[in-house]
C-alpha positions, 0 to 999 in steps of 0.5 A: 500500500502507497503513502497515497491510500493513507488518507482514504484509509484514515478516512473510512476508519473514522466513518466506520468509528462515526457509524458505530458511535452514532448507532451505540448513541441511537440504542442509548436513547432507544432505550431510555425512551423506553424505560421512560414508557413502559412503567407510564403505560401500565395501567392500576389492575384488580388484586384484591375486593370485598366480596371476592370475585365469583365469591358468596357474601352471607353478611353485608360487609363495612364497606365494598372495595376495590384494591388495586397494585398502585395509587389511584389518580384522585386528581383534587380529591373530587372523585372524578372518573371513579364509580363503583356500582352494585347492581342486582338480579332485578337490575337495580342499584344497591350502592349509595353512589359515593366512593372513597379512594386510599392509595390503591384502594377505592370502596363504596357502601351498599344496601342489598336486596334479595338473595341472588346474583349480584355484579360490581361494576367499577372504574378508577383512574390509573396512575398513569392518568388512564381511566380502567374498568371491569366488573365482576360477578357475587352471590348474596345470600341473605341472612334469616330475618334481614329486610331486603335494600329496594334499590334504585332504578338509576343509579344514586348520586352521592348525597354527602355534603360537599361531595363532588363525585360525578357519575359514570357509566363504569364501562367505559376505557378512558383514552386520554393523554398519558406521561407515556404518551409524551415520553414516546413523542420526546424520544421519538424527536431525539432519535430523529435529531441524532439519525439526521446529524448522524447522516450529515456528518457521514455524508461530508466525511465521505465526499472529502477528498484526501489533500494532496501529499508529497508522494502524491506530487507530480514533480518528485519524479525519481531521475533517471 
């Protein structure tokens, strides 16, 4: 190899070096976007509620409840996009329709009626910002003596003072914006400003011609 190749050489070393700089970089951000989004997407589950789900309550319990496996977003304490429901084998309403939320924990107090199938309808705002349902069926099984709740056709309004929980239909998947959705954006425009200067940079380096060098010089010619 001649003196004159040294410089392309030199050159396509440091490209090699750029291209393996520059996708170590990528994977760098690849994966910070997503450690960032993958906690923000996992939205609060069901795991653990009074009564049990498919369990058989013979006595009214203090007070139904809902836990789930992280905090709830219960942004000013109002009560917002939460519900919890109870409703019977005559389609009635046995709740008093107001919540309370602790930490993971969302429960209501209820009234029932007869003896039957029963089903909880529930919904919570995740942590993550994300309204999640589901309901769940229970059978009552009334003690001897006790006087059946008449429930209600609709379902009840909290009747505390000051209360400001709103009803909901306790079906339906909220699908409002998230941390993860923002992360992903972030990360997205990092990725796409590094890959851009990445191939700026490439395509200069490339184009660059060697400057000229002694050996490369026309005049120093051996003499015959």
């Amino acid at each position: 190899m001649t003196s004159g190749t040294r410089p392309a050489v030199r050159r396509h070393g440091t490209a090699r070096r750029l291209v393996a700089a520059s996708a170590a970089a990528l994977a760098i951000v690849g994966g910070a976007v997503l450690g960032l989004a993958g906690p923000a997407q996992a939205h609060n589950y069901l795991i653990a509620s009074t009564p049990e789900v498919g369990g058989t309550l013979t006595a009214l319990p203090k007070a139904f409840e809902i836990t789930t496996n992280d905090r709830l977003l219960d942004i000013g304490g109002s009560g917002s996009g939460f519900a919890y429901r109870i409703v019977g084998p005559d389609g009635k309403y046995y709740e008093d329709g107001c919540v309370d939320i602790d930490g993971p924990s969302m429960t209501t107090t209820a009234a029932l009626g007869a003896s039957g199938k029963y089903q909880v309808e529930w919904q919570i705002v995740s942590a993550d910002g994300h309204t999640v349902s589901d309901e769940y069926p229970f059978t009552w099984k009334a003690p001897a003596g006790s006087t059946p709740a008449t429930g209600s056709t609709t379902p009840p309004t909290c009747a505390r003072a000051g209360s400001s929980s709103e009803t909901t239909t306790g079906t339906a998947s909220g699908d409002a914006d998230s941390p993860a959705t923002d992360a992903l954006w972030i990360g997205a425009g990092g990725i796409v400003v590094v890959a851009a200067i990445v191939a700026v940079l490439l395509l200069l380096l490339l184009r660059r011609r060697p400057s000229p060098t002694p050996d490369d010089d026309p005049s120093d010619t051996p003499d015959a």
